[in-house]
Residue, then its C-alpha position, 0 to 999 in steps of 0.5 A: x878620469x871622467x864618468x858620468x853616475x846615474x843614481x837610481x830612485x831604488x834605496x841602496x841600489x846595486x851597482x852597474x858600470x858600463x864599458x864601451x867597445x873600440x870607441x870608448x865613450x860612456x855615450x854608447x850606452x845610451x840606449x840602456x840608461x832608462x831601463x837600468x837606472x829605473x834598478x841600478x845605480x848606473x856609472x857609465x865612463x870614458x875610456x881613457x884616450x876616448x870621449x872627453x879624454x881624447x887629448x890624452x895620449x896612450x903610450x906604445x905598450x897600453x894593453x887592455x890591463x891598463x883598461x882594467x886598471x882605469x876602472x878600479x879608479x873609476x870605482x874607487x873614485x865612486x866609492x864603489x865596492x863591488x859591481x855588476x859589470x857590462x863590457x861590450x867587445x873590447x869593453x868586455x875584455x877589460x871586464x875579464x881582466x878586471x875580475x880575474x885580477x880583483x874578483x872581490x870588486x865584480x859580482x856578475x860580468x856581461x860581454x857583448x859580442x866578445x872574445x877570449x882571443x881574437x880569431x882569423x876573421x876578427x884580426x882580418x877586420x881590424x886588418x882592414x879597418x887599420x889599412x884604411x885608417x892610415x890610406x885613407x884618413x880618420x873621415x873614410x875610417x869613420x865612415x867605414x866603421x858602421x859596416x862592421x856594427x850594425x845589419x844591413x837592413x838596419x843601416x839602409x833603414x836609418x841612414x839619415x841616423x847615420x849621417x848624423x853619427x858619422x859627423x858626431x863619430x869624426x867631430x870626437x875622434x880618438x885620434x890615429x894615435x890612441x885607435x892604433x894603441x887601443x886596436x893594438x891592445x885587443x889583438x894582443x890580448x888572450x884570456x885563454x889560459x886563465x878563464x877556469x879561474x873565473x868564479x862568477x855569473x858570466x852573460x854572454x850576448x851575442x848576435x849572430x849577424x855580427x860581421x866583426x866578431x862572430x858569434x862562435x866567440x861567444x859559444x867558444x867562451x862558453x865551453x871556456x867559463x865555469x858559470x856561463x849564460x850564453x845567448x845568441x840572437x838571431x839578429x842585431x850585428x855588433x851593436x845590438x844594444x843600439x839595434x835591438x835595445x829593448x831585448x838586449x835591455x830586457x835580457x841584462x836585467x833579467x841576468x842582473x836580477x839572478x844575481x845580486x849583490x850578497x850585501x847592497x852596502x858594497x854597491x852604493x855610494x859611502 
């Protein structure tokens, strides 16, 4: 497993473990890392068959437990008992599975732009975006895929950015094999019949811009989930820790500092 632990000057600081979307890699989070480490104890990882652990082949039948499954490695490999957890869509869905199977190592949970189960729009996009991975090859799938994160507005404002992240997003390429298992895991996901049995402080953040998963997901979740904060913003697409990053970074820790961690000896490095 690789992952990458930002230690914050704060003694006995709480723990926050970040999961990424489709892509996988602890790198996403970049635009969070100063803000939350001034605070946390900050462990951010690759998902396994993504980022520095590209090489690793998934298997036919790898679901989102097996996600889930990686991050308790991950925290017992940190020496970490409990954690605050951010999952950004199918990074947020591992986060679900996770605190429903070993609530005791979850304090608070974030999903970002997620979903219980993915809806007609969502399925239609992955659809697309697979069709066009297996035509076309992973170059046209890469660059494809900033449509689906970011507003408009905000790629036509940074396209040199972008020309830099499609080379970076091709040269790190997942493979076709571990995008499909990965894609193939979220569609078939549903955490429907079990949301009432989760029992901790949930953030739902949102965007109501986002072309991939709309933001009535997240409203949906809400009616699903016994402690629920719901915020929608009005703009910011898919990515909106990457596109509006101070008020997405401004938001998480305010949520974080509602709830911590009844005993910091359980988040911080034994």
């Amino acid at each position: 497993m690789t992952f990458d632990i930002h230690e914050s000057q704060r003694p006995g600081a709480e723990t926050v473990v970040l999961s990424a979307g489709l892509g996988g890699a602890a790198g996403y989070w970049t635009p969070q890392l100063a803000a939350l480490k001034a605070r946390y104890r900050v462990i951010a990882y690759d998902q396994a068959g993504t980022g520095r652990l590209r090489s690793n082949q998934l298997p036919m039948s790898y679901s989102i437990a097996d996600m889930a499954d990686q991050v308790v490695e991950v925290l017992d490999a940190t020496k970490t008992d409990t954690c605050h957890f951010v999952g950004h869509a199918l990074g947020g869905l591992a986060g679900v599975d996770l605190a429903l199977r070993h609530p005791g190592r979850v304090r608070s949970l974030t999903i970002v732009n997620g979903w219980a189960t993915a809806d007609a729009h969502t399925r239609r996009c992955f659809e697309i975006r697979v069709a066009l991975l297996k035509g076309a090859g992973p170059e046209a799938y890469v660059r494809a895929q900033p449509i689906f994160l970011y507003p408009a507005t905000w790629l036509a404002a940074n396209a040199a950015r972008m020309v830099g992240e499609d080379a970076h997003a091709l040269s790190g390429f997942q493979g076709t094999n571990n995008l499909l298992r990965r894609i193939e895991a979220l569609l078939a996901f549903d955490a429907t019949p079990h949301l009432a049995a989760l029992r901790l402080p949930i953030l739902l953040a949102a965007a109501r811009d986002d072309v991939l998963v709309p933001c009535t997901q997240s409203e949906q979740l809400a009616t699903l989930l016994a402690d629920a904060t719901l915020h929608v913003a009005p703009w910011g697409g898919h990515g909106m820790n990457v596109t509006v990053p101070e008020a997405f970074n401004t938001l998480l820790l305010e949520f974080l500092s509602r709830h911590p961690v009844a005993s910091e000896a359980g988040s911080r490095p034994r």
